[in-house]
C-alpha positions as CSV (number, residue, x, y, z in Angstrom):
1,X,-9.0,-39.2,-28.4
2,X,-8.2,-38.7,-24.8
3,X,-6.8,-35.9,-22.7
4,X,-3.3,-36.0,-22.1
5,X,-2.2,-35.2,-19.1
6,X,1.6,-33.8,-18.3
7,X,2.7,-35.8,-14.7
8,X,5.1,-32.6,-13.8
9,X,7.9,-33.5,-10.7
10,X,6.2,-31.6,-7.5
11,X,8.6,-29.5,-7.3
12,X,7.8,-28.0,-10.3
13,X,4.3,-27.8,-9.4
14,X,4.9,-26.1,-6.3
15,X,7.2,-24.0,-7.9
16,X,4.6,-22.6,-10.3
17,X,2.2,-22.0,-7.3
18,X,5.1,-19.9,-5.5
19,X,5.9,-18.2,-8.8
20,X,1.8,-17.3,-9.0
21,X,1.8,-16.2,-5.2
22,X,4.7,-14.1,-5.7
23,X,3.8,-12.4,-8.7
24,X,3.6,-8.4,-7.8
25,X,0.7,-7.5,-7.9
26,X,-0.3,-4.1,-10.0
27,X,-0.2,-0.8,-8.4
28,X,-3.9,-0.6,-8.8
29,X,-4.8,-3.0,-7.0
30,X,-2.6,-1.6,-3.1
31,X,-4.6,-2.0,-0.4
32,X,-4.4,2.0,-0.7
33,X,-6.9,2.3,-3.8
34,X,-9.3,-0.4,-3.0
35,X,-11.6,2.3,-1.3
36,X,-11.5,5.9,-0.9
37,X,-11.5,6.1,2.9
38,X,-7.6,4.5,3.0
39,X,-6.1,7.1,0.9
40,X,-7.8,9.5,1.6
41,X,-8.3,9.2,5.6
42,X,-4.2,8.9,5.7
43,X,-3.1,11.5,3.7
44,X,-6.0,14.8,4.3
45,X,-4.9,14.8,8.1
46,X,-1.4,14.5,7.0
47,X,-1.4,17.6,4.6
48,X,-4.2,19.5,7.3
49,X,-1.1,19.3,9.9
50,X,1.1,20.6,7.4
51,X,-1.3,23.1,6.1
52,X,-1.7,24.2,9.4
53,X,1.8,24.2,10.3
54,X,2.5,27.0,7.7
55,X,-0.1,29.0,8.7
56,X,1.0,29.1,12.3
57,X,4.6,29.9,11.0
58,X,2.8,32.9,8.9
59,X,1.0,34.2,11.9
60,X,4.2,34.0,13.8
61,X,6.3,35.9,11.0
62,X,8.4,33.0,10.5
63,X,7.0,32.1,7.3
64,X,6.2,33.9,4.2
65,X,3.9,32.6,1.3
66,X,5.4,32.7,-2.0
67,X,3.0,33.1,-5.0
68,X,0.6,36.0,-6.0
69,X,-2.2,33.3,-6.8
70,X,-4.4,33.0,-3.4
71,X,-4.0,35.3,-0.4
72,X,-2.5,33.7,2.6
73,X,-5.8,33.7,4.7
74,X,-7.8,32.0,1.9
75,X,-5.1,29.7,1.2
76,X,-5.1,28.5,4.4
77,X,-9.4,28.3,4.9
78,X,-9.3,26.8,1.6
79,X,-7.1,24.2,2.4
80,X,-8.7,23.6,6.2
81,X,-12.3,23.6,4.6
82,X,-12.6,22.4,1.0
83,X,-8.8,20.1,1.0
84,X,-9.3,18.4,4.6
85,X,-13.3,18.5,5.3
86,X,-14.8,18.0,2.7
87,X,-12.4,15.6,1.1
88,X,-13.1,14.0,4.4
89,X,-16.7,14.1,4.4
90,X,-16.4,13.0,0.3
91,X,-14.0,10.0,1.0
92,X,-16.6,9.1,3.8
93,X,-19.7,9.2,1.4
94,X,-17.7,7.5,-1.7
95,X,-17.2,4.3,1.3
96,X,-20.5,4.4,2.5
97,X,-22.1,3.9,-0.6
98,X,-20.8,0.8,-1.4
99,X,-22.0,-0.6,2.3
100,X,-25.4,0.9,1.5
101,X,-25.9,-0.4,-1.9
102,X,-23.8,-3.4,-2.3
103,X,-22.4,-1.9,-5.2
104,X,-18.3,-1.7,-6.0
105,X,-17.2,2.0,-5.4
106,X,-14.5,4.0,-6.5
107,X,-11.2,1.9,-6.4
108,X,-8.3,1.1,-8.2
109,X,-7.1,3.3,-11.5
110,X,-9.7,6.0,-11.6
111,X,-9.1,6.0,-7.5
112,X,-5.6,6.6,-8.2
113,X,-6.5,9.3,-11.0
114,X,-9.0,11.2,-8.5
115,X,-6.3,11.1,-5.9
116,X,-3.4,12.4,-7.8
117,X,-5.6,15.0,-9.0
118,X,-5.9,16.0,-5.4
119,X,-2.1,15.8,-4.4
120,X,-1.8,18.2,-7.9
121,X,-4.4,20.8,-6.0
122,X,-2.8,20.7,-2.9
123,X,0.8,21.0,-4.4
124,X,-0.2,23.6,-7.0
125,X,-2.1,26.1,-4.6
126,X,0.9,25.4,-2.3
127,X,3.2,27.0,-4.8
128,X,0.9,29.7,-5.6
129,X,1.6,31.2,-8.9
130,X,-1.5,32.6,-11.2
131,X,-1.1,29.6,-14.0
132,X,-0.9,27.1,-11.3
133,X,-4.0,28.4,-9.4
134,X,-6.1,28.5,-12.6
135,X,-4.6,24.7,-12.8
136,X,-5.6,23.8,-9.5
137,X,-9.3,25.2,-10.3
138,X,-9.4,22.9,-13.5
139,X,-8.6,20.0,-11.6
140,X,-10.6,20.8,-8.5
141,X,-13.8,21.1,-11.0
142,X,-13.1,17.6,-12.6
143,X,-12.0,16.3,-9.4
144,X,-15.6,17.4,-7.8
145,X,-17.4,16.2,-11.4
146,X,-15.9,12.8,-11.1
147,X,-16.7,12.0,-7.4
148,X,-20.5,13.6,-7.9
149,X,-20.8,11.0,-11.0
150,X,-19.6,8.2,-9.5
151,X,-21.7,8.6,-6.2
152,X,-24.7,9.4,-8.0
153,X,-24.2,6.3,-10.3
154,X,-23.9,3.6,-7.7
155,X,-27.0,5.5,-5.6
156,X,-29.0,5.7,-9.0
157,X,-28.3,2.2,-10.5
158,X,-29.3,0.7,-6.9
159,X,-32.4,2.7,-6.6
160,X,-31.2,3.7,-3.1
161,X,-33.7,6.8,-2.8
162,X,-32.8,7.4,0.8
163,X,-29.3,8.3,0.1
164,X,-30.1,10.7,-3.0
165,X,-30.3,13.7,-0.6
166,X,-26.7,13.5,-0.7
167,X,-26.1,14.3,-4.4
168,X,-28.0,17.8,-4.3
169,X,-24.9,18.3,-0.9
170,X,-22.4,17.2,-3.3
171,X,-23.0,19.5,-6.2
172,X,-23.6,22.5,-3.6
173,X,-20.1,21.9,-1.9
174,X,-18.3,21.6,-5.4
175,X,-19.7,24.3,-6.2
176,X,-19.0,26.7,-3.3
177,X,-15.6,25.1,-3.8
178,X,-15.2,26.5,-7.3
179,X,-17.2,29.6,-6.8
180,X,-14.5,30.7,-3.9
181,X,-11.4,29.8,-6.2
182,X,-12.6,32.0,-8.9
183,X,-13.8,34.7,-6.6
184,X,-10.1,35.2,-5.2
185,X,-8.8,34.8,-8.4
186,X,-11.2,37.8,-10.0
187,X,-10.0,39.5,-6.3
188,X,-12.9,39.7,-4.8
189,X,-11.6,38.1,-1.4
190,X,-15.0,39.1,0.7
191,X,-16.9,36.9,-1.3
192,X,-14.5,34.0,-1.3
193,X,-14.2,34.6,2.5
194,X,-18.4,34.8,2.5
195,X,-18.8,31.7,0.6
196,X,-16.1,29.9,2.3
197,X,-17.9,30.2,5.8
198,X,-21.3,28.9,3.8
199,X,-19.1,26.1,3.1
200,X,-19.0,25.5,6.7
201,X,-22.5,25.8,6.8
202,X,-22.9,23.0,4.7
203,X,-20.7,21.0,6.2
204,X,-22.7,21.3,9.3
205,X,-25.5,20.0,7.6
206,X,-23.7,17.2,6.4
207,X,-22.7,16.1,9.9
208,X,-26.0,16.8,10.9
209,X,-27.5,14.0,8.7
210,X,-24.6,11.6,8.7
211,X,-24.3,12.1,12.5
212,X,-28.0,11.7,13.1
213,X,-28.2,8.5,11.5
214,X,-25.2,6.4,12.7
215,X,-24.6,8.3,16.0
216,X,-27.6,6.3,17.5
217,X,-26.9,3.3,15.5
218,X,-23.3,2.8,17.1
219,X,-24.3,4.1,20.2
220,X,-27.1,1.3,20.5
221,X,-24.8,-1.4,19.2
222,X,-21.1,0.1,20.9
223,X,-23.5,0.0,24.4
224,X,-25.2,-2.8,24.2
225,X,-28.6,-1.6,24.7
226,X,-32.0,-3.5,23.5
227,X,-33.5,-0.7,23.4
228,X,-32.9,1.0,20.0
229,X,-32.1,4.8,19.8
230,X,-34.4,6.6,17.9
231,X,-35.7,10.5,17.7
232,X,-39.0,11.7,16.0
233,X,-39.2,11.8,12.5
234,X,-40.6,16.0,12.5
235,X,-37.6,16.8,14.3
236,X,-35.2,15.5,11.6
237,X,-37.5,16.8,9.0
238,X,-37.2,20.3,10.5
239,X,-33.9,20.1,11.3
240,X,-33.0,19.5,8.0
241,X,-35.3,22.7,6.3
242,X,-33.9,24.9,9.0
243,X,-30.5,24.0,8.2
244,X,-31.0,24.3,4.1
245,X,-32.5,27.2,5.0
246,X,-29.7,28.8,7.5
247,X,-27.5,28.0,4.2
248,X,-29.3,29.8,1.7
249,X,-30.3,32.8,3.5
250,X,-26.7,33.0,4.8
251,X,-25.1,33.4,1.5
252,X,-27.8,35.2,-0.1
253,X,-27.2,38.3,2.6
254,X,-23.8,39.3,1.3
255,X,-25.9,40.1,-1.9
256,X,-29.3,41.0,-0.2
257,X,-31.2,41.8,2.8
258,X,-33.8,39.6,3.7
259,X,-36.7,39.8,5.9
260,X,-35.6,37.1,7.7
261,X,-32.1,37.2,9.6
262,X,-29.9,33.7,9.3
263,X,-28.8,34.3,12.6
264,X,-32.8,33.1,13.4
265,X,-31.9,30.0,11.7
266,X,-28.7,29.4,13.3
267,X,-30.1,29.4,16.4
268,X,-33.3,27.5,15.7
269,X,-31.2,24.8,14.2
270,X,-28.9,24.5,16.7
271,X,-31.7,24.1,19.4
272,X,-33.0,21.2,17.4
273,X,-29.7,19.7,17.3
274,X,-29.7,19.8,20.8
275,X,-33.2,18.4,21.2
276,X,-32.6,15.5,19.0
277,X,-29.3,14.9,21.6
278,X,-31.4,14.7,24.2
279,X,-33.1,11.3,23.0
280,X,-29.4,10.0,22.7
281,X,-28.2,8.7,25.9
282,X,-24.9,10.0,25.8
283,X,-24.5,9.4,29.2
284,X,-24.1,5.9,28.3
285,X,-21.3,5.9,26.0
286,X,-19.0,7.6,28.6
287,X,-16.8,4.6,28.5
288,X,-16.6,4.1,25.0
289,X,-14.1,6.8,23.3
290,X,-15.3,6.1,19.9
291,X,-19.6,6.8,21.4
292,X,-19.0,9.9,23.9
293,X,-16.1,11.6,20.8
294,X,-19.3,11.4,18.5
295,X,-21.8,12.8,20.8
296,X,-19.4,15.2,22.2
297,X,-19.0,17.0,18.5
298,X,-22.5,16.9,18.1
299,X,-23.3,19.0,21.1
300,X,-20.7,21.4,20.1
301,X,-21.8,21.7,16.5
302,X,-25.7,22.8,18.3
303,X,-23.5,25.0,20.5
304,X,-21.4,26.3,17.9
305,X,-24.5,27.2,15.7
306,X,-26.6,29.0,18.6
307,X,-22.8,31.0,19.4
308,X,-22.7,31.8,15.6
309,X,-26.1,32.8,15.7
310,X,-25.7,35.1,19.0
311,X,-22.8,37.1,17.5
312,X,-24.9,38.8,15.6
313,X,-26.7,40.3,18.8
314,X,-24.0,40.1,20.7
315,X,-21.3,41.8,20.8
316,X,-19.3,39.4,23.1
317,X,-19.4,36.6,21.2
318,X,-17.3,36.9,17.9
319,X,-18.5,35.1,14.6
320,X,-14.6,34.0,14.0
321,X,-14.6,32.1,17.1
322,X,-18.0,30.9,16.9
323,X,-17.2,29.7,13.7
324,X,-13.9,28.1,14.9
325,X,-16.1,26.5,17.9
326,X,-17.8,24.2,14.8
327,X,-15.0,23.6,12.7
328,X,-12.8,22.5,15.7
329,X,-14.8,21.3,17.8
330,X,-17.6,19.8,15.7
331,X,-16.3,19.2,12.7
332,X,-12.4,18.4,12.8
333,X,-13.7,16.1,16.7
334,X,-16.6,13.8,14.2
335,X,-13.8,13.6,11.7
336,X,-11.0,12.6,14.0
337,X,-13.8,10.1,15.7
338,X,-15.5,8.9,12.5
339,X,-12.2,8.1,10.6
340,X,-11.1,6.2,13.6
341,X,-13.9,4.0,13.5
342,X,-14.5,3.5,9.7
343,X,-10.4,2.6,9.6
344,X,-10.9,-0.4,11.7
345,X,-14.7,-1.4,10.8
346,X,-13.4,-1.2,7.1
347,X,-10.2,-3.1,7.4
348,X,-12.1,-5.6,9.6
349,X,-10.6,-5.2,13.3
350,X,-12.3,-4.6,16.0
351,X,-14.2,-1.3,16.9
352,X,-11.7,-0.3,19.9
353,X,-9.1,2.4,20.1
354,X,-5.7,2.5,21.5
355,X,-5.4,5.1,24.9
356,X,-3.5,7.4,22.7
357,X,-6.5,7.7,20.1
358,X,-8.8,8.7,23.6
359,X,-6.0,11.4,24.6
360,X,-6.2,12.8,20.7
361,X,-9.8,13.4,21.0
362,X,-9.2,15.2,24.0
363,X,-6.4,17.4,22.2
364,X,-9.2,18.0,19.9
365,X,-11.6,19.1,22.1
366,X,-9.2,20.9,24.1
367,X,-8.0,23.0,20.6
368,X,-11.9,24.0,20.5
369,X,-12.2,25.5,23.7
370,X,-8.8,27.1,23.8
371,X,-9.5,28.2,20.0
372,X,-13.2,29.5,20.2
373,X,-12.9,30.6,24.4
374,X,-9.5,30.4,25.2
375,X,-8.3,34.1,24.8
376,X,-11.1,35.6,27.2
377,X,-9.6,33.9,29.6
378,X,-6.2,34.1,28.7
379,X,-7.2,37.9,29.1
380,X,-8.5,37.7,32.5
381,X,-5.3,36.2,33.1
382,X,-3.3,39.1,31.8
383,X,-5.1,41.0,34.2
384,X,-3.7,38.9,37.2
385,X,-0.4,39.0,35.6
386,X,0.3,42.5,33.4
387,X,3.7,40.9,32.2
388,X,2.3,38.6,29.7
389,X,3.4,40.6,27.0
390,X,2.2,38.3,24.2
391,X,-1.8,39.2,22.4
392,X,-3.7,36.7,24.3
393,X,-5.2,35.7,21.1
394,X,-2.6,35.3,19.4
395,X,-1.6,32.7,22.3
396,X,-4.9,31.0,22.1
397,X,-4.0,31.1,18.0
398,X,-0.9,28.9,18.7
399,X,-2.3,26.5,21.6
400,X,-5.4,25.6,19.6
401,X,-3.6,24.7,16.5
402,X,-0.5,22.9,18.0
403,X,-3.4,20.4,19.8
404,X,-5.4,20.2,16.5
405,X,-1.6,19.3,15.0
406,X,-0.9,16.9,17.2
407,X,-3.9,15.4,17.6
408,X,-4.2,14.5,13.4
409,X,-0.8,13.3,13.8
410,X,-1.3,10.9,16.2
411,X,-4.0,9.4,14.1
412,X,-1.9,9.6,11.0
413,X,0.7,7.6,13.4
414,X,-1.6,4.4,14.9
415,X,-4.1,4.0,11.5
416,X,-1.1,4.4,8.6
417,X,-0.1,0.2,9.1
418,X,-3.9,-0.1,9.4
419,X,-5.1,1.9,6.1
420,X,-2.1,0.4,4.0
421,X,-2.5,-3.2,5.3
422,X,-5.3,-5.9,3.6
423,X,-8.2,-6.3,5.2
424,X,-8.0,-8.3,8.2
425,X,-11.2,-10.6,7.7
């Protein structure tokens, strides 16, 4: 026998296609969850403002942490660190993949699990009780396990060997992350605080890697140059030991004492840093905000490790504001620059920033030098003018962080319709 075939009215037909097209579509499948970058870019700068906010208002005696969980200093370089870095630098990694291998990555319902886990972490050390800390730990272990899985899956299944370096960086930040929760918890806040700043560490070694290879690779194709961008191979390769190395021998000297200082490494890796700039041409990318942001927070993450380095010889140079010279300046500057130009590339516009994303990069920078610098020359100033009753550092406290607010708030402003908008083409 033959088909049948039902001869609707075209009305009804068109009907049914309108009906289809206007179906809601499920949760799962929002723009927000289709990769981690869009969830993740918009909302870690958002809670880092707020974050920082308090933390400003605590320093000013305006604001007083509830909770007997976390002390209010480790609260806040917990939350600065380990909830806007490296969830940053994880989001980042968790995109990435999926470019490098050309395998799906983490999207949809476990995306949605992995990110509510994350708003529970933030919330729960917020509030601050015992119970809810201990919570928060739970979840930040299973929140680390399931981002190291899926990374190492997609890398593993592909057979993408270059990018397996990152696994190893991975476990070792989870686990710093974990190690400094339970080392409050068990009150032993010099450890957390010791481990915390290794954490830094290792983000600087992540930057360095991630930096060295696409900061040549946009700069060759953002300036149009023929000629591609390269540095030697043994300078990478030593960069890289002297970094691992700077890590381990860091953490290792709160328990022992080596016969080699880290503040050797510091400095040696920062001098290679600057040495592998050098084959850049960062003069180049002058006109190009999303080029000269990247190279000008990879210059000071070499300067900031030769400062922190220097502090321990000098004693001028303070290993707070050294430090603070990498995680502004460095770190939070090739975050602010880096999510800026993922959010477009990813959503398919075009690589070019709005004036007011050029002026946040210069906040940025600007909360660096006031943050790591700014008080000896707020205190030179005092001299001119003995009425300034206020702690210079403390003013250089407030300055630097109200720029760093402002400046993640601007992004959070210009990319939210981009990062919760479909993809463009």
């Amino acid at each position: 026998m033959g088909k049948i075939q039902l001869n609707l009215p075209a009305w009804k037909t068109a009907k049914a296609k309108a009906d289809v097209k206007d179906k809601p579509q499920s949760l799962f499948s929002h723009p927000l969850l289709d990769l981690p970058f869009r969830s993740f870019f918009l909302l870690a700068p958002l809670f880092a403002a707020l974050s920082l906010s308090l933390w400003l208002m605590f320093l000013n005696g305006w604001y007083s942490p509830k909770g007997a969980g976390l002390s209010a200093t480790l609260w806040h370089i917990h939350e600065m660190i380990f909830g806007f870095a490296a969830t940053i630098g994880v989001a980042f990694l968790l995109t990435a993949v999926q470019t490098w291998t050309g395998q799906r990555s983490l999207h949809g319902k476990l995306l949605a699990f992995v990110l509510g886990l994350w708003l529970i972490i933030r919330l729960a050390l917020l509030i601050n009780t015992p119970l809810l800390v201990d919570m928060a730990i739970a979840a930040q272990l299973l929140w680390w396990l399931i981002m190291v899985a899926v990374y190492s899956r997609i890398v593993i299944s592909a057979k993408n060997q270059r990018n397996y370096l990152f696994i190893p960086i991975l476990v070792m930040m989870g686990a710093l992350n974990i190690s400094v929760l339970l080392a409050e918890r068990l009150d032993n806040t010099a450890l957390a605080l010791h481990l915390s700043r290794s954490m830094v560490l290792v983000m600087g070694l992540l930057m360095g890697i991630v930096g060295g290879r696409v900061i040549p690779f946009f700069s060759q194709k953002g300036t149009g140059s023929e000629l591609p961008i390269t540095s030697p191979v043994w300078l990478t390769q030593w960069l890289t030991l002297l970094s691992v190395a700077g890590i381990i021998v860091f953490t290792l000297d709160f328990f022992i004492a080596l016969a080699i200082e880290p503040a050797v490494l510091m400095i040696s890796a920062g001098v290679l840093h600057l040495a592998k700039l050098c084959f850049w041409r960062s003069w180049r990318t002058i006109r190009v905000p999303l080029l000269w942001s990247l190279h000008l927070s990879y210059l000071i993450l070499a300067l900031g490790l030769i400062a922190l380095g220097l502090s321990y010889y000098l004693p001028a140079i303070i290993f707070s504001d050294a430090l603070h010279l990498i995680t502004v300046g460095g770190m939070s500057l090739m975050i602010l620059s880096m999510i800026s130009r993922v959010s477009l590339g990813h959503t398919g516009r075009a690589l070019t920033v709005k004036p007011i994303i050029s002026l946040a990069f210069i906040l940025m920078f600007s909360a660096a030098l006031i943050r790591a610098g700014g008080a000896v020359f707020l205190m030179l100033f005092a001299k001119l003018a003995p009425s300034l009753a206020m702690n210079p550092y403390v003013i250089a406290w407030n300055l630097g962080a109200v720029l760093w607010i402002i400046a993640m708030l601007i992004f959070a402003k210009v990319y939210w319709p981009i990062l919760i908008a479909k993809r463009e083409r």
